[in-house]
C-alpha atoms as one frame of an Amber mdcrd trajectory, in Angstrom:
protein
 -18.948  18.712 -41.956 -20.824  21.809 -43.661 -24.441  20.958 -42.956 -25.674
  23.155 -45.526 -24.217  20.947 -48.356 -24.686  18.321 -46.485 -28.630  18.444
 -46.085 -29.532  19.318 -49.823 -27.566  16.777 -51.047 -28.575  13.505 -48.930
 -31.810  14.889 -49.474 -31.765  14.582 -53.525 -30.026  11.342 -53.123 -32.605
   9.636 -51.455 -35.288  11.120 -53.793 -33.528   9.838 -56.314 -32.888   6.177
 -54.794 -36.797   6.231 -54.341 -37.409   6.847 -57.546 -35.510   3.999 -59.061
 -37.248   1.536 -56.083 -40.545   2.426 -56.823 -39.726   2.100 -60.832 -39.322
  -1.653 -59.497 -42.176  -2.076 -57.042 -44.336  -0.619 -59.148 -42.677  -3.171
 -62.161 -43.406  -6.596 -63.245 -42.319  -9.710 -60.314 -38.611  -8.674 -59.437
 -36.240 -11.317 -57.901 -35.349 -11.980 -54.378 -32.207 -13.492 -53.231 -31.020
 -14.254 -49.574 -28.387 -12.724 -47.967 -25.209 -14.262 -46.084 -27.738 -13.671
 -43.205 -30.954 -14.566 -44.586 -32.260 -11.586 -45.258 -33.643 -10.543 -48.456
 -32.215  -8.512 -51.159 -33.945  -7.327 -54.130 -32.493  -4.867 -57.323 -34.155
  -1.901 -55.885 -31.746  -2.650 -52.742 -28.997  -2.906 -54.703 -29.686  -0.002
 -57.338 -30.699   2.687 -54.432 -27.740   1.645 -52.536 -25.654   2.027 -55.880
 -26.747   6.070 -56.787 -26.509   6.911 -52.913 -23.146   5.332 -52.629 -22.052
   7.373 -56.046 -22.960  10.645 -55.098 -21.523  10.681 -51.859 -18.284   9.450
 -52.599 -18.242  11.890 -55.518 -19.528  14.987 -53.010 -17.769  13.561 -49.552
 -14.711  11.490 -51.106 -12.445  12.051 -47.540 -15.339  10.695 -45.202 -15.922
   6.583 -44.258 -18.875   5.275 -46.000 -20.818   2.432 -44.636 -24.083   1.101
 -46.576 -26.038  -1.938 -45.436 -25.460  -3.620 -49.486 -21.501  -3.352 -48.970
 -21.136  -4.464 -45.055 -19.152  -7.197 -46.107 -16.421  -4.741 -46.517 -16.864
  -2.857 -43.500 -14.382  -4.549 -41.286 -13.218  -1.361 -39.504 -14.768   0.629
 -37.166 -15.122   4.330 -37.202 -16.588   7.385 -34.978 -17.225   9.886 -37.760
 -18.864   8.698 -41.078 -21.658   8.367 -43.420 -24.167   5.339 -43.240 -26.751
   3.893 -45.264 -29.571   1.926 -45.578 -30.714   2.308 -48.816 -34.016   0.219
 -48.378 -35.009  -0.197 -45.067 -37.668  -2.738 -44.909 -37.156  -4.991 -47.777
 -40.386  -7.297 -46.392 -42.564  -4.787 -46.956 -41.407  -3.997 -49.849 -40.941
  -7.371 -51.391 -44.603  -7.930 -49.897 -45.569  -4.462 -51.380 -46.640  -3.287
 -48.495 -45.219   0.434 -48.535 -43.478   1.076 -45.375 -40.155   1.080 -46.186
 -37.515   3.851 -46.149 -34.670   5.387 -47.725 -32.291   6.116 -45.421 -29.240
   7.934 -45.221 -27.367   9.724 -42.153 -24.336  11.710 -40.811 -22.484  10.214
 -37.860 -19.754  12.266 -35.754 -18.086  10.777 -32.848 -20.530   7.768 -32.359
 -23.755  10.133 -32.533 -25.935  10.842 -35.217 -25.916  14.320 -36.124 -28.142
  14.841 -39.033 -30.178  12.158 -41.748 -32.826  11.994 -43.593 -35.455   9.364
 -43.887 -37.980   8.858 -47.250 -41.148   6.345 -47.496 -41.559   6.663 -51.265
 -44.552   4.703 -51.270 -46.280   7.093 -49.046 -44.689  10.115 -50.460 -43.507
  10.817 -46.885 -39.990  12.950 -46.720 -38.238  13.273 -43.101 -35.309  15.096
 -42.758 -32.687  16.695 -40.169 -32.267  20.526 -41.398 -28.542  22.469 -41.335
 -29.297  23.749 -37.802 -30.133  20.301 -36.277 -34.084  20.900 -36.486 -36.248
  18.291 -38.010 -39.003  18.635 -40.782 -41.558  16.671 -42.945 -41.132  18.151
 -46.375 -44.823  17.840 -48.175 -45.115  18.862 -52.565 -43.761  17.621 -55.441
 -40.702  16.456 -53.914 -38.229  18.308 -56.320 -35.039  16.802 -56.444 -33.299
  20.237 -56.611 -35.724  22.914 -55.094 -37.136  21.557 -50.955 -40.846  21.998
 -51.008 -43.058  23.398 -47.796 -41.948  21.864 -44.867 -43.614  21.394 -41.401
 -41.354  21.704 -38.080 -41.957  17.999 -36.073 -41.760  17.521 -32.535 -42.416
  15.218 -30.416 -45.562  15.768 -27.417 -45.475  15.780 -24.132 -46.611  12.099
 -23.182 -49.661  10.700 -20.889 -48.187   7.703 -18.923 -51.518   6.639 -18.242
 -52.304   6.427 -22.067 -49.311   5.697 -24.366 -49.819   5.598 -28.286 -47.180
   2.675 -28.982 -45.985   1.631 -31.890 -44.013  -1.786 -32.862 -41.850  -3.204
 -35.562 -44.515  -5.099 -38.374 -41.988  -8.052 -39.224 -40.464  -8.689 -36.136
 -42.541  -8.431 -33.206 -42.206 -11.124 -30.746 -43.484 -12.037 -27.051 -40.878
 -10.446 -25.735 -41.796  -7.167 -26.937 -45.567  -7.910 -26.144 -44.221  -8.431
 -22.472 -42.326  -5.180 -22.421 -44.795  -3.038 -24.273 -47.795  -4.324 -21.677
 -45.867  -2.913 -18.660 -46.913   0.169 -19.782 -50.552   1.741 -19.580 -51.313
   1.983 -23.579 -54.153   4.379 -25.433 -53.460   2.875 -28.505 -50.826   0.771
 -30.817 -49.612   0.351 -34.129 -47.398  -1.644 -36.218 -45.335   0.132 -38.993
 -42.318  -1.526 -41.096 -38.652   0.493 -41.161 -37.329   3.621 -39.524 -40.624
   5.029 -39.944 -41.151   4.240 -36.076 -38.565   6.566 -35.351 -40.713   8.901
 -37.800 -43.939   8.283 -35.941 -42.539   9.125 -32.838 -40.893  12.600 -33.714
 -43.962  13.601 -35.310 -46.067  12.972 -32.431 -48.039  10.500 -33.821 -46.294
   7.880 -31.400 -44.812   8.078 -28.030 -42.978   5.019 -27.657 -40.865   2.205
 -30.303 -39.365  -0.184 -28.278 -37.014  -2.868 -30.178 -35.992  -5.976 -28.213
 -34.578  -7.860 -31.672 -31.662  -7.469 -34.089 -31.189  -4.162 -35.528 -27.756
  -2.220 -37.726 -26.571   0.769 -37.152 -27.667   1.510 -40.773 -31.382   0.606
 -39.544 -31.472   2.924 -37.039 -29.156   6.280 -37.589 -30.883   8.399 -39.762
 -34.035   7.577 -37.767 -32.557   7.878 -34.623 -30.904  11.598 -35.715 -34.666
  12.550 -37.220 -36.065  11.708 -33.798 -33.150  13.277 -32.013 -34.142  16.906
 -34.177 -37.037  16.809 -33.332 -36.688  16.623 -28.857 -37.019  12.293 -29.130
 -34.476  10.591 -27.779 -33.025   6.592 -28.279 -31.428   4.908 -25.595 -29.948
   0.967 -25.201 -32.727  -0.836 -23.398 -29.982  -2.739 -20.723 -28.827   0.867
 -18.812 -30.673   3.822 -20.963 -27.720   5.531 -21.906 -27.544   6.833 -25.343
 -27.552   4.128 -28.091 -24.130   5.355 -29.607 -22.541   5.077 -33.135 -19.600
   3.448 -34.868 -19.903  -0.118 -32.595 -17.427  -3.388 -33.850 -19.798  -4.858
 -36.346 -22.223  -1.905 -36.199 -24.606  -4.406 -34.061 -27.199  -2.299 -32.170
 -28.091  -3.771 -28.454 -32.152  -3.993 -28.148 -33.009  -0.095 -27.533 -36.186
   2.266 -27.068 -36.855   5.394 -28.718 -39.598   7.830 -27.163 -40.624  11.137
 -26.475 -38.957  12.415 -23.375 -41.673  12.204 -20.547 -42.379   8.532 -20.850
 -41.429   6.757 -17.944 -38.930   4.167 -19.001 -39.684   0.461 -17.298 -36.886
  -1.707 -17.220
């Protein structure tokens, strides 16, 4: 993969696919329909997913694509390939709550190599650059020209007082149990991949997930965090949490800035 075509043009996509969700959150009531799993689904799901999935099978036609809105017909299982979610967080967004995320990544041999991550509602851009390194791109947010843009990186943690932040729709006992083995400064809650966001920028140290999460959930998160010195393991062994899995089912994992002491 060239990562300098690569990066402008995931980048513009996802602009774009925020535009056309915020056209409908910011829009008159929209319908929301269940998926085969329960989840919702809205038309800003299905129209993001829709422009991402045309322009990279018009700019990347020989490489697998794998978007949450089409995983019906993702049988197969693959090592190198492009994955997205093209509206992570559809609670929040159905419940206008503005932590949701575009997301949309590069994955070679089961690890995520570069991806960008956009909160449209909070006019927050995260993204992997050509040489690995991660950045939060602040301005206008032109689709064609990238804007100032801020090197992330995750600190150097205090054991003795973690900021911790937690999923917003799914947090359960179980990750109240884990999270409290740790000695906590602070905690927040925050919807999407933005977790992974909050930890490569510092503003976190620790996103533990003991619940269900896809690999399109998680990948252009996990390669943001992974650009910018974060790391995401499986919570079972803490080896990396790895790519291109039968079903793309993620095992619980934690991501965190390397320094925290890991409890099992």
């Amino acid at each position: 993969m060239d990562y300098a075509q690569l990066i402008p043009i995931i980048r513009k996509l996802a602009l774009e696919a925020g535009d056309r969700i915020m056209e409908v959150y910011n829009g008159p009531e929209f319908e929301v329909k269940s998926k085969s799993d329960a989840s919702p689904v809205t038309i800003a799901d299905e129209a993001a997913d829709a422009i991402i999935s045309a322009g990279l099978r018009a700019e990347f036609p020989d490489v697998v694509l794998i978007t949450e809105e089409q995983a019906a017909s993702h049988a197969l299982t693959a090592q190198t390939f492009l994955i997205v979610d093209p509206l992570d967080g559809t609670k929040e967004f159905v419940q206008r709550r503005g932590d949701f995320t575009v997301n949309i990544a590069y994955v070679e041999n089961g690890v995520p190599m570069r991806g960008v991550v956009y909160a449209p509602a909070q006019g927050r851009l995260f993204y992997t650059r050509a040489d690995g390194v991660s950045v939060e791109e602040t301005g206008a947010m032109d689709k064609t020209v990238a804007g100032p843009t801020t090197v992330i990186s995750v600190t150097k943690p205090d054991n003795a007082a973690l900021m911790v932040v937690a999923s917003k729709s799914h947090r359960d006992a179980a990750t109240d149990d884990y999270i409290a083995k740790y000695s906590v400064k602070d905690m927040t809650s925050a919807g999407s991949s933005l977790k992974f966001c909050l930890v490569a920028t510092g503003e976190a140290d620790l996103y533990p997930r003991l619940g269900r999460t896809m690999e399109w959930d998680t990948a252009a998160g996990d390669a943001v965090l992974r650009g910018a010195g974060g790391q995401v393991v499986r919570f079972d062994d803490h080896t990396a949490l790895a790519y291109g899995k039968a079903g793309w089912d993620n095992p619980f994992f934690i991501a965190f800035a390397p320094g925290v002491t890991l409890k099992t």
